[in-house]
N, C-alpha and C positions, 0 to 999 in steps of 0.2 A: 555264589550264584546271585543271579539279578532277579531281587523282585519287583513283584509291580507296582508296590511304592518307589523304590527307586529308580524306575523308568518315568511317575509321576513327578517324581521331584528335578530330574532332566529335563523332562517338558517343559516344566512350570517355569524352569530356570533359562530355558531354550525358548521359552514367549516372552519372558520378561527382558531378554538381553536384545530380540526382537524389537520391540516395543521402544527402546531405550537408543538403537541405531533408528531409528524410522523418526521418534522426536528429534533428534538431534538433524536429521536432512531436511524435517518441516522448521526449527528453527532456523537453519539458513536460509530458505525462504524465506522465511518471517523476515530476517533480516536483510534480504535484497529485496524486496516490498517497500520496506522500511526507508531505505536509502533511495530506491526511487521517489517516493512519495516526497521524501527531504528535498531532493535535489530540485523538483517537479516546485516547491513553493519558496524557493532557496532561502532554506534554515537547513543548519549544521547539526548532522548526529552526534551526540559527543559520545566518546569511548568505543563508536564503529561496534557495540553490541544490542541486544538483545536479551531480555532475560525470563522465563517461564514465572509469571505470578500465581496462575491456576489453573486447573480443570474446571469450566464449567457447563452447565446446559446453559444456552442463548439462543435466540428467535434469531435467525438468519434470516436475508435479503427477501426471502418470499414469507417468512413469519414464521418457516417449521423451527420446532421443538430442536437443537442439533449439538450436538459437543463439541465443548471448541479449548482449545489453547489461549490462553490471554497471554501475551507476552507485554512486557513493561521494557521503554527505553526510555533516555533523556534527551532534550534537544537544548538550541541554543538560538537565540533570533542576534540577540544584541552582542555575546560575546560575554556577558556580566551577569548573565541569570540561567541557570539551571530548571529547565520545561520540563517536564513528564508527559509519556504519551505512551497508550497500548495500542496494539493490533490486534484483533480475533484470528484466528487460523481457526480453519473448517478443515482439518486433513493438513490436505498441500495448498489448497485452496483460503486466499486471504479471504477476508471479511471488513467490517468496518476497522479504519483507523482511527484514531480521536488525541487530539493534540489537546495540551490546556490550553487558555486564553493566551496570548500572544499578540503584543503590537508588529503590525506590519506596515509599509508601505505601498500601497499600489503603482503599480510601473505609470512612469509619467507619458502621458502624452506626446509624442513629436511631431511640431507642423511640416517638417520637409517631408511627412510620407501620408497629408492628405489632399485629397483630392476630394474637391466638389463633385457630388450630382451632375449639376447642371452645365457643366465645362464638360465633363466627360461627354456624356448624351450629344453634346453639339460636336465633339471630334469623332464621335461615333456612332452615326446613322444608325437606324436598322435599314435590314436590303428592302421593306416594302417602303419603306421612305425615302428609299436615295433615289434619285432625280433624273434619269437617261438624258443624256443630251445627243442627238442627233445630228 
């Protein structure tokens, strides 16, 4: 016969295996966040994981009180030094990212694609300025 402790302990074991598929889909998130955000500052995920550091409560983007997933990966700028960096997860929902220090370089400037103000403005009228010729 089934008792009602042994319906509790199905439960308990039917939330928990719950609990453990629903981490595991908010991990992949994490981890396509992750790779975006890499690719977005072009530095290299190294090992294409992610990995759960903790449960914690953290003040989310509006300052509420909220639990969240800390997940921990590694990056790479230069190819020679192993970075650290976490993601928050709220749910499914990212939160902040945070890299360690890293040298980068800013994208260089190219003159084939400026264009003066004032060259412009002169090949480009506006209509209450342009001229009727009769």
């Amino acid at each position: 016969m089934i008792s009602l402790g042994d319906v509790f302990l199905f439960m308990l074991f039917a939330a928990g295996a719950a609990w453990l598929w629903r981490g595991h889909g908010i991990r992949e998130r994490a981890l396509a966040l992750v790779k975006q955000h890499c690719s977005r500052f072009d530095i290299e995920l190294l090992d294409g994981n992610v990995a759960l550091q903790r449960l914690t409560v953290v003040r989310d983007a509006r300052g509420n009180r909220r639990l969240a997933r800390i997940y921990g990966f590694e990056f790479t700028v230069t190819g020679e030094q192993r970075l650290t960096g976490t993601i928050q997860m709220f749910g499914s929902h990212g939160g902040r990212i945070e890299l360690d220090a890293h040298p980068f370089e800013p994208p260089a400037a190219s003159e084939g694609n400026v264009i003066q103000i004032s060259d412009w403005r002169r090949s480009h009228p506006r209509p209450d300025e342009q001229r009727h010729v009769e």
